[in-house]
C-alpha positions in Angstrom: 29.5 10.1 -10.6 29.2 6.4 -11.8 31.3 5.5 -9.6 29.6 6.9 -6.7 26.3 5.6 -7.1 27.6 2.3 -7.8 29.1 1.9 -4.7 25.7 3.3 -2.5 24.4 0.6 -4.7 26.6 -2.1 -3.6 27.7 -1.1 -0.4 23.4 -1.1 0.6 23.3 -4.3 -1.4 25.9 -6.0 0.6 25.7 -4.9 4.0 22.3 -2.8 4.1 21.8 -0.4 7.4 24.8 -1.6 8.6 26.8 0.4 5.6 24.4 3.6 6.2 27.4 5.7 7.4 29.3 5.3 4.1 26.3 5.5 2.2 25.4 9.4 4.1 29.3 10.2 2.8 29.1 8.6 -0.3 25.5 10.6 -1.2 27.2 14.1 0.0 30.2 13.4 -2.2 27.5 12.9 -5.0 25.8 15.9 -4.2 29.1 17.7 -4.4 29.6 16.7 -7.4 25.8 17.1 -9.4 23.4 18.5 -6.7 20.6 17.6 -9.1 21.6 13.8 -9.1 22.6 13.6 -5.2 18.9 14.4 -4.7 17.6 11.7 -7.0 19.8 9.3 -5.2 18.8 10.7 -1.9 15.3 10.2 -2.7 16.1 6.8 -4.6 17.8 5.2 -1.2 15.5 7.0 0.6 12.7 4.9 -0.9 14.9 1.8 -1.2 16.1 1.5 2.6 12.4 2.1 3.9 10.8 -0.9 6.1 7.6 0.8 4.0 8.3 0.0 0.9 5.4 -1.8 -1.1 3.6 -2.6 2.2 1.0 -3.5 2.6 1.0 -6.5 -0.4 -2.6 -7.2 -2.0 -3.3 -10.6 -2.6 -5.0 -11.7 -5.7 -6.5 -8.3 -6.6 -6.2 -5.0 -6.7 -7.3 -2.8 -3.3 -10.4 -0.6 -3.3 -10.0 3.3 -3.8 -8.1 3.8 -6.9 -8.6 5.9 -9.6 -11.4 4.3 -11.9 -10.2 6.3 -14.8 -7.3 6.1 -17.8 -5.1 7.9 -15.6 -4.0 4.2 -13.7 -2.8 1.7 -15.8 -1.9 -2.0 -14.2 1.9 -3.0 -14.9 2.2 -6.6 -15.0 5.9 -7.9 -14.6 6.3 -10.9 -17.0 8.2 -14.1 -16.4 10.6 -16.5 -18.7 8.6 -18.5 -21.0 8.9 -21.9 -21.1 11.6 -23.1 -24.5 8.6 -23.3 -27.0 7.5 -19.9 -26.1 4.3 -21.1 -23.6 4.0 -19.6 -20.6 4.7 -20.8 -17.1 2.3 -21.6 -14.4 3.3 -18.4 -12.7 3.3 -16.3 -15.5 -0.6 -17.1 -15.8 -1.4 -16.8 -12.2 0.1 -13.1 -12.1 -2.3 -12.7 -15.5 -5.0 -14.1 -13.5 -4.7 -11.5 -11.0 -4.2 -8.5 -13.4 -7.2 -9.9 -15.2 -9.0 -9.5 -11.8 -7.7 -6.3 -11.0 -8.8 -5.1 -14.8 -12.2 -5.9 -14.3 -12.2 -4.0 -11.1 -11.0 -0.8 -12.6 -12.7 -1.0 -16.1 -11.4 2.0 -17.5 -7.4 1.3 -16.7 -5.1 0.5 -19.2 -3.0 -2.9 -18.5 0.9 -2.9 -19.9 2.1 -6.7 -20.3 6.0 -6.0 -20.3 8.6 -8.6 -21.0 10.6 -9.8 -24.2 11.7 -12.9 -25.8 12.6 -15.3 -23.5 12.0 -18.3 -25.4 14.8 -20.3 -26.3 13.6 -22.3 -29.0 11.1 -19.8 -30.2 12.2 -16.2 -31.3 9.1 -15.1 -32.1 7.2 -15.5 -29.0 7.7 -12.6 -26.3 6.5 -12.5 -22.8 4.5 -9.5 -23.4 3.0 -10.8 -26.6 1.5 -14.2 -24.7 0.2 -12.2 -22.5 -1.4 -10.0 -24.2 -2.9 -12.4 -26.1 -4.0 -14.4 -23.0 -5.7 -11.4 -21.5 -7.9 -10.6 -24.5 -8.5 -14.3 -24.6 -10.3 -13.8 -21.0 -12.3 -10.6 -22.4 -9.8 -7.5 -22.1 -10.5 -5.3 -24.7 -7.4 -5.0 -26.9 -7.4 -1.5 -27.0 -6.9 -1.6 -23.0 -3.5 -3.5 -23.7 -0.4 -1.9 -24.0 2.4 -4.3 -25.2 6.6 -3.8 -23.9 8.0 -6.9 -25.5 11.9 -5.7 -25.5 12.9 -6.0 -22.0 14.8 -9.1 -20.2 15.3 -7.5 -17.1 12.9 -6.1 -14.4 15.1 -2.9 -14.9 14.1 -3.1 -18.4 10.5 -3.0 -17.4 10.5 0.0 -16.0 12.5 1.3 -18.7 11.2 1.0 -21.4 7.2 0.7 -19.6 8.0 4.7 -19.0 9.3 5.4 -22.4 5.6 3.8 -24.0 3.4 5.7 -21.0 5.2 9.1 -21.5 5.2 9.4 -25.1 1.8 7.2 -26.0 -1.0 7.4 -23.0 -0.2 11.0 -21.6 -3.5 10.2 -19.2 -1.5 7.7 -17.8 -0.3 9.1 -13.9 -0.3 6.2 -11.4 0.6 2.4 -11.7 0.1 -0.3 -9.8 2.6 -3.1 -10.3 1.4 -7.0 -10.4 3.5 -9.9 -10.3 4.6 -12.5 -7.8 4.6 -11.4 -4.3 8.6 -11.7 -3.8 8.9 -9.4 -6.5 6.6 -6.6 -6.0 9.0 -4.5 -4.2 11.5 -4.5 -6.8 9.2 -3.7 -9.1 7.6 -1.0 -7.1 11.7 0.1 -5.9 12.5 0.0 -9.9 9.4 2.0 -11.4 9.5 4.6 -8.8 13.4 4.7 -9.1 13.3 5.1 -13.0 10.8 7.9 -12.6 12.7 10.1 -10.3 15.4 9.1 -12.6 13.5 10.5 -15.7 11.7 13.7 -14.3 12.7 17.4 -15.3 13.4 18.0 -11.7 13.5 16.2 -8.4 9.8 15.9 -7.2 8.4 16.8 -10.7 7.5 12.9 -11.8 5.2 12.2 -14.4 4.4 8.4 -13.0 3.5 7.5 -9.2 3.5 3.9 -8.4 0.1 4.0 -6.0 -0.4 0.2 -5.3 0.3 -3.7 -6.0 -1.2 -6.8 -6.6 0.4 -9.8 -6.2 0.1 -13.9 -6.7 1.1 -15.6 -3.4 4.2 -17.6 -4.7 4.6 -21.0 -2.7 8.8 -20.0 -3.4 11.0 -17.5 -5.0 13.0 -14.4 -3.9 15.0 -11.7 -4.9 18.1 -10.5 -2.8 19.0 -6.8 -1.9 22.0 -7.4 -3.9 20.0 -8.0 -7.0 18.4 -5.1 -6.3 21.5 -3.3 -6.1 22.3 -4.7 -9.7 18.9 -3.4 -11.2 19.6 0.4 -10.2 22.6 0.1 -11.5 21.4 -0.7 -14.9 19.1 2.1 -14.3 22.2 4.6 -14.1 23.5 3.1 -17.3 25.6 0.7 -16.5 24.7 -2.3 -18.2 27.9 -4.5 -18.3 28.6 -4.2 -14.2 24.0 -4.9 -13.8 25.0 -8.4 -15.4 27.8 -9.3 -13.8 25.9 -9.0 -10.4 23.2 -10.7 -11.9 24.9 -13.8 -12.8 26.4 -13.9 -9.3 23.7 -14.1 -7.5 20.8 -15.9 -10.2 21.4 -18.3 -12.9 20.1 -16.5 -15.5 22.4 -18.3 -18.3 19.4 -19.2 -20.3 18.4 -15.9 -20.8 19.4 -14.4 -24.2 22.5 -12.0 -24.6 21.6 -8.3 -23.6 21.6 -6.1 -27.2 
C-alpha cells in the first residue's frame, strides 16, 4: 500500500489535474487492497486537489464566529531560528498575529509548534521562543501549549495531534496561523493527519475550521513539497526527505532522529 499512495502523492505533485486519471486507478487499486485506507486517501486527495482549500485567507487576525471556548486552540506553524537561537522577522510577525487572534478568542488555547532549529544553539527550540514571546506580550502561560520536536510542517501536525488528543480532550477545532504561502499546507497537513488518525473515516477528533495568516512580501511552497509532507505522514520518512532536498535547501536543518 506504500507504494500506492506514494505514487498518488507524486503523480498529483508532479503533474496535478492533469495525472487525475491515474490517480482515480491508483485510489481503486488502494481501495482493493485496504478499503479502510482507500477512503482516507480518497478523502485526503479529495481535500488536497480542491480549488477550496484554505480559502478564503484571513489577514492579520483571526475571522469573527468561532468558538469562544477551550474547544479551539490556535496552531501556530513555527519558522527556523536564526544560528543563535533568535527568532526571525517572520517568525514574530506570525506571533504577532496569533497574539491578535488570542486576544480575540480569550478562552482558546494557542500551540507554538516547532523544534530546534538553531544551529549554534541546541537549547533553543522554535516552540520554546515562542512561547516565551507570547507570554512576554500577556498570554497567560497556562493558555500555551508547547511542541518543540518537530522540523517539518508534517511533524507539526504530528506530533500537535498527539499533545491535543491525549492532553486538552476539549480541544475540537484549530485554526492554523503562519505565513500566508503556507497556510494551505498547514491546513492540507492537519486535516490530512486527522483523517489519518481517526478510528474510522469521518470519525475525526480535530477539525481545522479557519486561518490566520501574516501577508509575506515572498515565499512559497510547491505542490511537490506537499506531495513530500503526506508522504511522511504515511510513514515514510527517508523518501519525505529526499523530495524535500530537491525542491528546498533545507541543508541547514538538523538530521531527522
Amino acid at each position: 500500500m506504500e507504494s500506492i499512495v506514494e505514487e498518488i502523492a507524486v503523480d498529483y505533485g508532479s503533474y496535478g489535474a492533469e495525472a487525475n486519471d491515474r490517480i482515480d486507478k491508483l485510489l481503486k487499486d488502494l481501495t482493493d487492497a485496504d478499503k479502510v485506507t482507500g477512503t482516507r486517501w480518497k478523502e485526503i486527495m479529495n481535500i488536497w486537489s480542491c480549488d477550496e482549500l484554505c480559502q478564503p485567507i484571513h489577514y492579520d487576525i483571526l475571522p469573527d464566529g468561532l468558538p469562544d471556548t477551550d474547544e479551539l486552540c490556535i496552531v501556530v506553524l513555527g519558522f527556523q531560528l536564526n544560528p543563535d537561537g533568535t527568532m526571525k522577522e517572520e517568525l514574530v510577525e506570525r506571533l504577532t498575529v496569533a497574539l491578535n487572534s488570542a486576544k480575540k478568542y480569550p478562552n482558546a488555547y494557542i500551540v507554538c509548534t516547532g523544534g530546534g532549529t538553531a544551529s549554534e544553539n541546541e537549547s533553543a527550540s522554535e516552540a520554546g521562543e515562542m512561547a516565551k514571546w507570547l507570554n512576554e506580550q500577556g498570554i497567560e502561560k497556562k493558555r500555551i501549549i508547547v511542541e518543540d520536536n518537530s522540523i517539518t510542517t508534517a511533524q507539526n501536525a504530528i506530533f500537535t495531534y498527539d499533545i491535543l488528543t491525549s492532553l486538552y480532550p476539549s480541544v475540537k477545532k484549530l485554526a492554523i496561523v503562519s505565513s500566508d504561502y503556507h497556510i494551505a499546507t498547514g491546513e492540507l497537513l492537519f486535516k490530512a493527519e486527522s483523517i489519518l488518525r481517526a478510528n474510522a473515516p469521518g470519525n475525526e477528533k480535530l477539525e481545522v475550521i479557519s486561518n490566520a495568516a501574516w501577508k509575506a512580501p515572498s515565499g512559497s511552497l510547491s505542490t511537490m513539497f506537499q506531495a513530500g509532507a503526506l508522504i511522511e505522514l504515511f510513514g515514510d520518512v527517508e523518501t519525505a526527505f529526499d523530495i524535500y532536498y530537491d525542491n528546498y535547501d533545507i541543508h541547514g536543518l538538523p538530521p531527522l532522529h
